[in-house]
C-alpha positions as CSV (number, residue, x, y, z in Angstrom):
1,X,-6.4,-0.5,11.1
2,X,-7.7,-4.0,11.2
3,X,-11.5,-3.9,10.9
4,X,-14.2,-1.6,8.9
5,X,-15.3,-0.9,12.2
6,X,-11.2,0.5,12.9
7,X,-11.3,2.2,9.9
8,X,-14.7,4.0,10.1
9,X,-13.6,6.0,13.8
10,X,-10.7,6.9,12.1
11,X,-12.5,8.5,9.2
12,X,-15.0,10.0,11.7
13,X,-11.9,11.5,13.9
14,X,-10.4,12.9,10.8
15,X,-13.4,14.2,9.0
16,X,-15.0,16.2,12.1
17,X,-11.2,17.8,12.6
18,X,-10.8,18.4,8.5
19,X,-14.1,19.6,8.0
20,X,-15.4,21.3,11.5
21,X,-18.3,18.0,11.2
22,X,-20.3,17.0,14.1
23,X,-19.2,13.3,14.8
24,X,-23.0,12.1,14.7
25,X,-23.4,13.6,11.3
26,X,-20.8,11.2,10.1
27,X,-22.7,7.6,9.8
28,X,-22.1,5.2,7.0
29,X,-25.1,5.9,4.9
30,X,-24.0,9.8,4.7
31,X,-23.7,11.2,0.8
32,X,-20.1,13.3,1.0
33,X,-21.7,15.8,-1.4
34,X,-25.4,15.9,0.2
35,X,-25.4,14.9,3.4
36,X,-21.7,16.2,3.9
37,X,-20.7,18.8,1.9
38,X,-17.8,17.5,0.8
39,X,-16.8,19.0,-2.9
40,X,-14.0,17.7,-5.0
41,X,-11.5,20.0,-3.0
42,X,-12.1,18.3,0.1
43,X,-11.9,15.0,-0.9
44,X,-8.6,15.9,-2.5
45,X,-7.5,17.3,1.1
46,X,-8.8,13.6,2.5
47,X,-6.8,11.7,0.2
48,X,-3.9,13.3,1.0
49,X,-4.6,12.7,5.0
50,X,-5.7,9.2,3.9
51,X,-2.2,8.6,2.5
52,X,-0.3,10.5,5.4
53,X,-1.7,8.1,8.3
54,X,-1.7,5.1,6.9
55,X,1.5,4.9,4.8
56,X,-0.6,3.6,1.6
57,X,-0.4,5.3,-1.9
58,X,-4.0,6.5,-2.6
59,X,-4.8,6.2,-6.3
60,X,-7.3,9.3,-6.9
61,X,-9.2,6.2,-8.8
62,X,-10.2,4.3,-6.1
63,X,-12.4,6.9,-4.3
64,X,-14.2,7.7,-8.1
65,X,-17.5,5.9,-7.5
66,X,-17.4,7.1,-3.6
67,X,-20.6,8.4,-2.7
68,X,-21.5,7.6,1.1
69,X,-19.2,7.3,4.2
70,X,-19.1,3.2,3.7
71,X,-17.7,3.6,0.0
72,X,-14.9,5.4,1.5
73,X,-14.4,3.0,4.8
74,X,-14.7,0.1,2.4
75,X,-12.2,1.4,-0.2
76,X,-9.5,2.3,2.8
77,X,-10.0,-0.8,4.7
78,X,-9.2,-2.4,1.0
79,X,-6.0,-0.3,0.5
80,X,-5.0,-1.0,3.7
81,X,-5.3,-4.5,3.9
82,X,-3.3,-5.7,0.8
């Protein structure tokens, strides 16, 4: 995954298959929690996906302040590009 842009249609692919999401309902300004619902559970369930397609350890930590669709794209696209 090269861009933000590579790694936001990846999290839309894998979030509308995880969580039975409507691809359109998963922009970058979308709250998990609100917009989402996306508990503490599922996010745990993402992480682990996270980490089993791109090869990266996932340190829990670095999703803590995630609140909107971006915070997670930016985050990956960080992990993934060190």
């Amino acid at each position: 995954m090269k861009t933000q842009e590579d790694v936001f249609k990846f999290l839309q692919e894998i979030m509308a298959e995880m969580f039975e999401l409507s691809p359109d309902d998963i922009v970058p300004t979308a709250n998990l929690s609100k917009d989402l619902d996306i508990d503490s559970i599922d996010a745990v369930d993402l992480m682990v996906r996270l980490r089993e397609l791109t090869g990266k350890r996932i340190n829990p930590e670095d999703f803590k302040n995630a609140r909107t669709i971006q915070d997670v794209v930016d985050t990956v696209h960080r992990i993934t590009s060190a």
